[in-house]
GUKOL-792406 format. One record per residue (C-alpha): residue in one letter; residue number from 1; x, z, y. Coordinates in pm, whole numbers, plus 50000, padded with zeros to 5 digits. Each point is the difference from the previous one (the first is absolute). Layout:
N
> rest; nr; east; up; north
> a; NUM; X; Z; Y .
...
***
This chain:
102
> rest; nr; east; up; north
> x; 1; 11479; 80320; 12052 .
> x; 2; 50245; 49733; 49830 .
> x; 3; 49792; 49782; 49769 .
> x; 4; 50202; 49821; 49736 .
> x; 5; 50376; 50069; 49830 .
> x; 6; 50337; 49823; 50036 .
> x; 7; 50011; 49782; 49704 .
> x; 8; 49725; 49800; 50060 .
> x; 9; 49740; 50244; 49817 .
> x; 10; 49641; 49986; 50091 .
> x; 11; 49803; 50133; 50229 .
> x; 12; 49671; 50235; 50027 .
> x; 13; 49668; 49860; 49899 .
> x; 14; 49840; 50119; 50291 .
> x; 15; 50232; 49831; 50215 .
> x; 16; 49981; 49656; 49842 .
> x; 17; 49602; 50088; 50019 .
> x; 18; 50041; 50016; 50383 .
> x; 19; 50202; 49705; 50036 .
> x; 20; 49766; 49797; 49831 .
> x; 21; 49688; 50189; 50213 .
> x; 22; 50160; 49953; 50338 .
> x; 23; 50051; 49636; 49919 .
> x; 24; 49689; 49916; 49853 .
> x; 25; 49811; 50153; 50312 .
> x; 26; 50307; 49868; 50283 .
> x; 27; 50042; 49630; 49821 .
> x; 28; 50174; 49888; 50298 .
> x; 29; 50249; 50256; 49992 .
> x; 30; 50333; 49927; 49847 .
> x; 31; 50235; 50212; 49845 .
> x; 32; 50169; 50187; 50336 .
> x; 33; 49652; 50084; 50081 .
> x; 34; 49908; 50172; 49708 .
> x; 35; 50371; 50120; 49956 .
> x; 36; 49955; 50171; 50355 .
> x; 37; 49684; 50169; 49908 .
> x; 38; 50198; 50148; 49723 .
> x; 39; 50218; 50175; 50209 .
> x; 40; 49765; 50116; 50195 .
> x; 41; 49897; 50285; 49758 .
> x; 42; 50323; 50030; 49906 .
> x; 43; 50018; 49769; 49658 .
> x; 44; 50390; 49883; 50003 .
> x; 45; 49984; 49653; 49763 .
> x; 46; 50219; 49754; 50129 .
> x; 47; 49797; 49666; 50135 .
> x; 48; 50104; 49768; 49672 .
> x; 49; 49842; 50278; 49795 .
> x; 50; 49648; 49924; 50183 .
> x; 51; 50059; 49607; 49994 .
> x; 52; 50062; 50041; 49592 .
> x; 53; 49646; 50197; 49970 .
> x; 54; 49787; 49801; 50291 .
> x; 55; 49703; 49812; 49829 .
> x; 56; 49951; 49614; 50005 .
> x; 57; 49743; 49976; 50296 .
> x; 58; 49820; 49686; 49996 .
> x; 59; 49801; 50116; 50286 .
> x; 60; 50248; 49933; 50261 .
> x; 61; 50094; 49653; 49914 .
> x; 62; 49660; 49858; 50019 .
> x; 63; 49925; 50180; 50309 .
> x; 64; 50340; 49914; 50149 .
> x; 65; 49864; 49602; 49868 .
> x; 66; 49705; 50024; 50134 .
> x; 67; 50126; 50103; 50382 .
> x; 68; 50290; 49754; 49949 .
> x; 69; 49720; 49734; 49907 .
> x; 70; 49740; 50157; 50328 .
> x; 71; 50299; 49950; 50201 .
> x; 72; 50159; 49666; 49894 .
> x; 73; 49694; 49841; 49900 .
> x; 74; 49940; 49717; 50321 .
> x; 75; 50384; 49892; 49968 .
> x; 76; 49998; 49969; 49620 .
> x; 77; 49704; 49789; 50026 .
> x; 78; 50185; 49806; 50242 .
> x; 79; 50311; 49968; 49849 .
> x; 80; 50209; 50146; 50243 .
> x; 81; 50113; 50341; 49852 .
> x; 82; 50355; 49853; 49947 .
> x; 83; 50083; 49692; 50214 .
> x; 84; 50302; 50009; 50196 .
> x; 85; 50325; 49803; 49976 .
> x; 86; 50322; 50093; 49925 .
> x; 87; 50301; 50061; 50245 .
> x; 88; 50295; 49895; 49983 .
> x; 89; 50254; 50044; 49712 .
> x; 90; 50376; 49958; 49880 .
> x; 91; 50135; 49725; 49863 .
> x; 92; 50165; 49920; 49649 .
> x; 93; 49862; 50066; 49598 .
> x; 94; 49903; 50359; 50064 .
> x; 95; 49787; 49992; 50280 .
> x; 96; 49870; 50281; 50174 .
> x; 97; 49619; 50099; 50188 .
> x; 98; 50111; 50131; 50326 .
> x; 99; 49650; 49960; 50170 .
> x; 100; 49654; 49961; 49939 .
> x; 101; 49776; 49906; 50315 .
> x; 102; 49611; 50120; 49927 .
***
C-alpha cells in the first residue's frame, strides 16, 4: 500500500494516528525505527514523511537527563567532566585545533 501522493499531499489519518501511537508507546525510538515498522506491513511513506508527523516527546529527554545525570553525576560534582589540555596547533591569525588531550 503507498500512503501519500507526489505533490506533497497528505497522508491517511490512520497513518498519522499510528505514527503518533508507536511513538508515544516506543519514546526512544526515532524516526528509522518507526519508519521500519511501517514497512513492515507494507505502508510505503518515505522516512521525512514520519519525521514531519512524529510528536514532541518530552519523555525521552528527561529520561535521557536523568541517565546522563546517574551516570556523570561523581565527575560533575568534581569538576572533571571536561578537563584536558589542548594539543598542539598551527601558527599565524587563523589558527587551527588539531588536538585535544582528555
Amino acid at each position: 500500500m503507498v500512503v501519500g501522493k507526489a505533490g506533497g499531499h497528505g497522508i491517511a489519518a490512520e497513518t498519522r494516528q499510528l505514527i503518533h501511537e508507536m511513538a508515544r508507546a516506543n519514546f526512544l525510538w526515532g524516526t528509522p525505527c518507526i519508519h521500519g515498522e511501517l514497512l513492515k506491513p507494507g505502508i510505503i511513506i518515505s522516512r521525512t514523511i514520519v519525521s514531519r508527523y512524529m510528536p514532541v516527546c518530552t519523555e525521552a529527554s528527561e529520561a535521557e537527563m536523568r541517565t546522563f545525570l546517574r551516570n556523570h553525576a561523581a565527575a560533575i560534582v568534581r569538576g572533571q567532566t571536561l578537563k584536558g589540555t589542548i594539543g598542539p596547533t598551527t601558527s599565524g591569525p587563523g589558527r587551527k585545533l588539531s588536538s585535544i588531550v582528555v
